[in-house]
C-alpha positions as CSV (number, residue, x, y, z in Angstrom):
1,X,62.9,67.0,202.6
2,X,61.5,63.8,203.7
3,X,65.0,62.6,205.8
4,X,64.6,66.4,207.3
5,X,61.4,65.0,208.4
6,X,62.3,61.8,209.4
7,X,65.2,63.5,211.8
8,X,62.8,65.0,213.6
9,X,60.2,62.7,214.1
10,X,58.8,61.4,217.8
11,X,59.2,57.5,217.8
12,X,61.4,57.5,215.6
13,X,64.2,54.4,215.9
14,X,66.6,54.1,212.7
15,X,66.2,54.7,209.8
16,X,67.8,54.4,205.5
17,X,67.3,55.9,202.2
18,X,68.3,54.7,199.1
19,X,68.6,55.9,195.4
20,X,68.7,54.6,191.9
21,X,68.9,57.6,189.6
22,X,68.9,55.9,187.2
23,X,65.9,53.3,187.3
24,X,64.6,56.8,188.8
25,X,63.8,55.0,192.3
26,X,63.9,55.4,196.2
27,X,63.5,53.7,198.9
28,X,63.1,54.2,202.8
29,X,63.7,51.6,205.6
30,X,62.4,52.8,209.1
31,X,62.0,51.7,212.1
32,X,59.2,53.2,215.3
33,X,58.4,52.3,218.5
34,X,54.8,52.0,218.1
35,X,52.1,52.3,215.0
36,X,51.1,55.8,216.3
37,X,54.5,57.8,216.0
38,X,54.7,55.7,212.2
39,X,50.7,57.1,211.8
40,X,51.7,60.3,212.6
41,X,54.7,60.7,210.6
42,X,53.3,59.5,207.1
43,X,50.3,61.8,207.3
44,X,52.5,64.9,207.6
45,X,54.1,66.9,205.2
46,X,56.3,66.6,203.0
47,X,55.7,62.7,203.1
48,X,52.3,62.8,202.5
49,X,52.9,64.8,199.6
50,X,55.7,63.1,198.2
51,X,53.8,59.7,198.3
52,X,50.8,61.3,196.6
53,X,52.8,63.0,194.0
54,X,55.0,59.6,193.0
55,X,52.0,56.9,194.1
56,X,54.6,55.5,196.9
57,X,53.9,52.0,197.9
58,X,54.1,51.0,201.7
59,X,54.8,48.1,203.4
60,X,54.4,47.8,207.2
61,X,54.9,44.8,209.6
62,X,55.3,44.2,213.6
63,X,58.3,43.2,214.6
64,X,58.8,39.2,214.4
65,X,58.5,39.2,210.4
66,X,60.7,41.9,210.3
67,X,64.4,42.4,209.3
68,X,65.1,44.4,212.5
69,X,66.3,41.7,215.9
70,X,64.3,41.9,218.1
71,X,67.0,42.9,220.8
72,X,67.2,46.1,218.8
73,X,63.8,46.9,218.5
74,X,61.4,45.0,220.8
75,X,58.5,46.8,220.4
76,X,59.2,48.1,216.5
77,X,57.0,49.2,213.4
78,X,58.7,48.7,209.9
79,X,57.6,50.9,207.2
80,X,59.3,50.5,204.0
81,X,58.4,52.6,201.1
82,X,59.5,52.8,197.6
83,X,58.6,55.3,195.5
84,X,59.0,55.5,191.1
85,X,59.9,58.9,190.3
């Protein structure tokens, strides 16, 4: 649902997903060219949902304290999420 979403999003400029089924957790890494396409992206559904439903955390940062290089991403939003299902 949510990688569907993530697919197709504007701004969008990598991303990953991870699973532990069994510690019944997941986790998304992604990567946007600027805080509006990330903005518009986490209010929509089925994100918003999901993140309301399992009380996701988020962590965002500018590029410069974030894992991506800078020659990758100049200009790049990090959202990472994790989720307790």
């Amino acid at each position: 649902m949510v990688q569907n979403q993530l697919k197709g999003s504007r701004g969008l400029v990598e991303y990953s997903m991870k699973t532990q089924i069994l510690g019944k957790k997941a986790w998304t890494l992604s990567v946007w060219e600027d805080e509006a396409a990330l903005q518009d992206f986490v209010q929509k559904t089925p994100h918003a949902e999901v993140m309301r439903k399992y009380h996701g955390s988020t962590t965002r940062q500018l590029n410069g304290r974030s894992p991506v290089p800078k020659n990758e991403a100049e200009h790049s939003f990090v959202s990472e999420e994790v989720i307790q299902y």
